[in-house]
C-alpha positions as CSV (number, residue, x, y, z in Angstrom):
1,X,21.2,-4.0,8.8
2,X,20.6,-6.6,6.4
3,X,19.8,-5.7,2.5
4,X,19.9,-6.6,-0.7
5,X,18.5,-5.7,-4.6
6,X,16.9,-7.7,-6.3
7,X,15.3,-6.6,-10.1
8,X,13.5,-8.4,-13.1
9,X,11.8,-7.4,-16.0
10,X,8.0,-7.9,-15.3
11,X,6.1,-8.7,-18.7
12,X,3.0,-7.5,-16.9
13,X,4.4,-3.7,-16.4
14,X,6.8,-3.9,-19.5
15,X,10.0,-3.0,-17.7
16,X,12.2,-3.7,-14.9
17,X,11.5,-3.7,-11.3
18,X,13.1,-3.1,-8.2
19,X,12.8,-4.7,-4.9
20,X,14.8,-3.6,-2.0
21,X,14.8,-6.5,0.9
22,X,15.6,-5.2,4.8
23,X,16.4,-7.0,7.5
24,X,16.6,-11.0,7.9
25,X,13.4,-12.0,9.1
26,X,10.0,-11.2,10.8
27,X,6.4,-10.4,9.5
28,X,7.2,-9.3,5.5
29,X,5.7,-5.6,4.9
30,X,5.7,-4.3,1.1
31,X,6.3,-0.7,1.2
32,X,5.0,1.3,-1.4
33,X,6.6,4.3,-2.4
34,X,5.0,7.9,-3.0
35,X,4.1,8.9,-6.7
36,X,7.2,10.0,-7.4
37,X,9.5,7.4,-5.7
38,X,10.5,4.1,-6.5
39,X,12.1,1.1,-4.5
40,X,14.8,3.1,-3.2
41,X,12.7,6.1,-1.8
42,X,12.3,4.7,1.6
43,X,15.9,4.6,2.1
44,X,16.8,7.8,0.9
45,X,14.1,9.6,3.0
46,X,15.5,8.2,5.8
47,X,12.4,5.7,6.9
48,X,14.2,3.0,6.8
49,X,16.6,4.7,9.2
50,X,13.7,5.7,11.1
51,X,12.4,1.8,11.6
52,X,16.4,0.7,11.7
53,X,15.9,-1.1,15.2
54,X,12.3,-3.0,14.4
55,X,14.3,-4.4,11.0
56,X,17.1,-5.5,12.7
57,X,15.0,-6.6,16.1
58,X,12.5,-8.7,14.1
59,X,9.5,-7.0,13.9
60,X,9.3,-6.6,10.3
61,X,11.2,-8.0,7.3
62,X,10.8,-4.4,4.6
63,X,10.3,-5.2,1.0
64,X,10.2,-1.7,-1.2
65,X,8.8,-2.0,-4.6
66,X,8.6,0.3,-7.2
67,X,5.3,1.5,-9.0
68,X,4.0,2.2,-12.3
69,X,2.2,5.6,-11.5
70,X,4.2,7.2,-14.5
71,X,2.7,4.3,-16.5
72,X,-0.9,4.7,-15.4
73,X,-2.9,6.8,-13.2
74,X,0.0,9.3,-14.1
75,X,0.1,9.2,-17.3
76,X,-2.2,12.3,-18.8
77,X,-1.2,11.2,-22.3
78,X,-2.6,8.1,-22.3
79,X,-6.2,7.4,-22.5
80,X,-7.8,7.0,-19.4
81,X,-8.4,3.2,-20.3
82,X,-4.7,2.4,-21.3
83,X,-4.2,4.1,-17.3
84,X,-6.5,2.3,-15.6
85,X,-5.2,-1.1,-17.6
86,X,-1.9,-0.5,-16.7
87,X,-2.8,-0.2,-12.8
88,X,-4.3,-3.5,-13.5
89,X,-1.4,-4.6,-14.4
90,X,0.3,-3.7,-11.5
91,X,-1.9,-5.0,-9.1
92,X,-1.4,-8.4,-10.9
93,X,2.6,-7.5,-10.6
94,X,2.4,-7.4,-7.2
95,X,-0.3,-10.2,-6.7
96,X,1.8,-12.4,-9.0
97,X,5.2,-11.8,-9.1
98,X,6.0,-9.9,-5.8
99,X,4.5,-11.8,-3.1
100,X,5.8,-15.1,-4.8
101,X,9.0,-13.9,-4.4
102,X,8.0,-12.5,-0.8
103,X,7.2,-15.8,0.6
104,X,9.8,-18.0,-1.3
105,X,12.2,-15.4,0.3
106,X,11.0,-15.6,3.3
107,X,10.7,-19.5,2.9
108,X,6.9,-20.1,3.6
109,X,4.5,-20.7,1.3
110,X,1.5,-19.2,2.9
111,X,3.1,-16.1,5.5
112,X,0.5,-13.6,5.9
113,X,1.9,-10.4,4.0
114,X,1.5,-6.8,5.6
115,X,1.2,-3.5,3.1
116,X,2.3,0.0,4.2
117,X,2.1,3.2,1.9
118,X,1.8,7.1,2.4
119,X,0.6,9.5,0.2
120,X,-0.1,7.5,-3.4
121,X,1.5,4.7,-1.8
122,X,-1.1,4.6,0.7
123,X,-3.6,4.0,-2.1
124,X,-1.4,0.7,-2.9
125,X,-0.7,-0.7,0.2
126,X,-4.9,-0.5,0.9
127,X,-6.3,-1.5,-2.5
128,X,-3.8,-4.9,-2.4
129,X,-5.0,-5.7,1.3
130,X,-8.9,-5.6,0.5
131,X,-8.4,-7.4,-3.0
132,X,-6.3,-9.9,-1.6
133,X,-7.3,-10.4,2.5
134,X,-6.5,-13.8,2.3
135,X,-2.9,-13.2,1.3
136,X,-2.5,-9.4,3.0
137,X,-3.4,-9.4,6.7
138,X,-1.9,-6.3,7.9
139,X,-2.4,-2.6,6.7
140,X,-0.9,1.1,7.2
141,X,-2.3,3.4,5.1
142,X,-0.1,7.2,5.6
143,X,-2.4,10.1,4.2
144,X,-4.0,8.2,1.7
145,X,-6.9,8.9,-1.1
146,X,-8.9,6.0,-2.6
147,X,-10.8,7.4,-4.9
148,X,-8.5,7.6,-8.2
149,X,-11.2,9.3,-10.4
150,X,-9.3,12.5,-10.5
151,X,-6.9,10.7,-12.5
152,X,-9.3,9.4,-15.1
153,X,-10.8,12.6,-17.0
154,X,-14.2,11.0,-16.7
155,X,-13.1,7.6,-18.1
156,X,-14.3,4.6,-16.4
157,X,-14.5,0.8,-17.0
158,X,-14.0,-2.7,-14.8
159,X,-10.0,-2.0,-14.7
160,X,-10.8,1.2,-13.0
161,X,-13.6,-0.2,-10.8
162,X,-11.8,-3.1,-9.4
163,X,-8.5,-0.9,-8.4
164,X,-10.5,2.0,-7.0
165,X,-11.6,1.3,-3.5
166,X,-14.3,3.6,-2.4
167,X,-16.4,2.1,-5.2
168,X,-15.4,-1.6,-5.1
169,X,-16.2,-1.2,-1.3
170,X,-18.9,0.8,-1.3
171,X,-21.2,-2.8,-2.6
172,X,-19.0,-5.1,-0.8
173,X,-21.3,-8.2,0.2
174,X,-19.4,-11.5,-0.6
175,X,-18.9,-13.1,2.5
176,X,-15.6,-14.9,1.4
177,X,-14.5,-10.8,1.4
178,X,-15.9,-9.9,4.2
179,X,-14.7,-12.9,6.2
180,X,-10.9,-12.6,5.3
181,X,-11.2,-8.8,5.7
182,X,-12.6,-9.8,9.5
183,X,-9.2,-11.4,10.0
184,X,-7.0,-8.2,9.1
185,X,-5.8,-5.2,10.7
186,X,-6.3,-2.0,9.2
187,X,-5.3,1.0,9.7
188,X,-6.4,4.2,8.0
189,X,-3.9,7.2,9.3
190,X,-4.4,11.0,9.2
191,X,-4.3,14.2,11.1
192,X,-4.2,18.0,11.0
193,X,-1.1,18.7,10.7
194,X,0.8,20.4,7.8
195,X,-0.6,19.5,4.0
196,X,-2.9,16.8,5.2
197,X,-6.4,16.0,3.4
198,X,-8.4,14.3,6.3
199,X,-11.4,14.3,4.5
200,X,-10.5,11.4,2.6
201,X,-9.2,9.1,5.3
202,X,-12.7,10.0,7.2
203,X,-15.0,9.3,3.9
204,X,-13.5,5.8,3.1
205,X,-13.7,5.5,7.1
206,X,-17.3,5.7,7.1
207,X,-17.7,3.5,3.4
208,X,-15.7,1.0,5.4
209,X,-18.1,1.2,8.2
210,X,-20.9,0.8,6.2
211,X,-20.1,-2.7,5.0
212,X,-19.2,-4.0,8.9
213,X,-15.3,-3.6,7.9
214,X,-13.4,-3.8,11.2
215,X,-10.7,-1.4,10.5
216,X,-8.9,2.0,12.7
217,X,-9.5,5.3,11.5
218,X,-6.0,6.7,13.5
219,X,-6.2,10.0,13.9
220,X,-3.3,11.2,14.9
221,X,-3.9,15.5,15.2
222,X,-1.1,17.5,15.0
223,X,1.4,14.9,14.5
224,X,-0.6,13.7,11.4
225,X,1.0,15.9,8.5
226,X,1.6,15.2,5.2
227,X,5.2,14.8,4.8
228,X,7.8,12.7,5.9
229,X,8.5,13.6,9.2
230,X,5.0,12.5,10.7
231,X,5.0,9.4,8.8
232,X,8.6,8.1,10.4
233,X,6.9,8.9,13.8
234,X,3.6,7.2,12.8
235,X,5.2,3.7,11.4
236,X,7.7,3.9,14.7
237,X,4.9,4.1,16.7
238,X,3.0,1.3,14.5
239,X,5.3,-1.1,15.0
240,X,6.5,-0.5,19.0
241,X,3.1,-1.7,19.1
242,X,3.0,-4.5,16.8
């Protein structure tokens, strides 16, 4: 399989990032890591093994990117509004420097981008897709939540608002939004298997639904667990079909 490293220093973030390219074309797909993982993670846990033969057939062109959680929504020693300024700051890292590079890599200026994630990374790969539906097209979300309040110790201001998608959603009426979003694909995945929270996948399901958002609430049962094993069955079985 194709790869190689590329790494910068973002002056949005404050520090060097990693992004780990996979495979020599196809659709481009940013992967988002977990909230402890960076843009290696997918390849050590073996998902990148897992989705070997889709890389290497054309079905997808992997980018893994690193996040900021640490920096932000993790950080409990910040205040809640340095946190919820520093995601902002990675959503514009990703809006502005990543998927630049994406498409000058993949040599098209205007390639439709697709976003995958599970667990935290979930949360990424949705919240770029419905902020940017113009630029994002294609979404799996992995055992997701999407309400980041938990991380905020009551604090709240526009940063926060605009990165956490149950609220942003939840009032959705522009039709430029709601246009582009009718373009996309998304898909919302969960189960009851092992260590998985459905509850959230079904809530922003229905908040989704309330504003006419086309998207799939996958279900996937006892084969939807929260750990790695279901989600290298669920992204094989995601792109077979793609």
């Amino acid at each position: 399989m194709y790869r190689e490293a590329h790494r910068w220093y973002s002056d949005r973030v404050k520090r060097d990032m990693g992004v780990i390219v996979y495979g020599h074309w196809g659709p481009p797909m940013i992967m988002f890591p977990t909230s402890g993982g960076d843009e290696g993670e997918y390849e050590r846990q073996s998902m990148i093994g897992a989705i070997a033969d889709h890389i290497d057939g054309g079905r997808v062109k992997a980018f893994c990117v690193n996040i900021n959680h640490g920096d932000s929504f993790g950080n409990r020693g910040a205040h809640p509004l340095h946190r919820s300024w520093m995601q902002r700051m990675y959503d514009e890292y990703i809006r502005q420097e990543v998927i630049p590079f994406i498409r000058h890599h993949c040599q098209s200026h205007d390639v439709g981008v697709w976003t995958m994630g599970a667990s935290l990374g979930a949360f990424h790969a949705a919240n770029t897709l419905f902020k940017y539906p113009d630029v994002v097209k294609r979404c799996f979300a992995l055992s997701g939540v999407y309400d980041m309040k938990a991380f905020m110790d009551g604090g709240y201001d526009d940063n926060f608002y605009f990165n956490n998608p149950v609220d942003y959603l939840s009032s959705a009426s522009d039709p430029w939004l709601l246009g582009n979003l009718a373009t996309c694909d998304i898909h919302i995945a969960t189960g009851s298997g092992p260590w998985e929270k459905s509850d959230e996948s079904y809530r922003f399901s229905r908040i989704l639904a309330s504003r006419g958002i086309r998207h799939h609430l996958d279900d996937w049962g006892a084969m939807g667990g929260h750990d790695w094993p279901y989600w290298k069955h669920q992204m094989r079985e995601y792109l077979s079909r793609s």
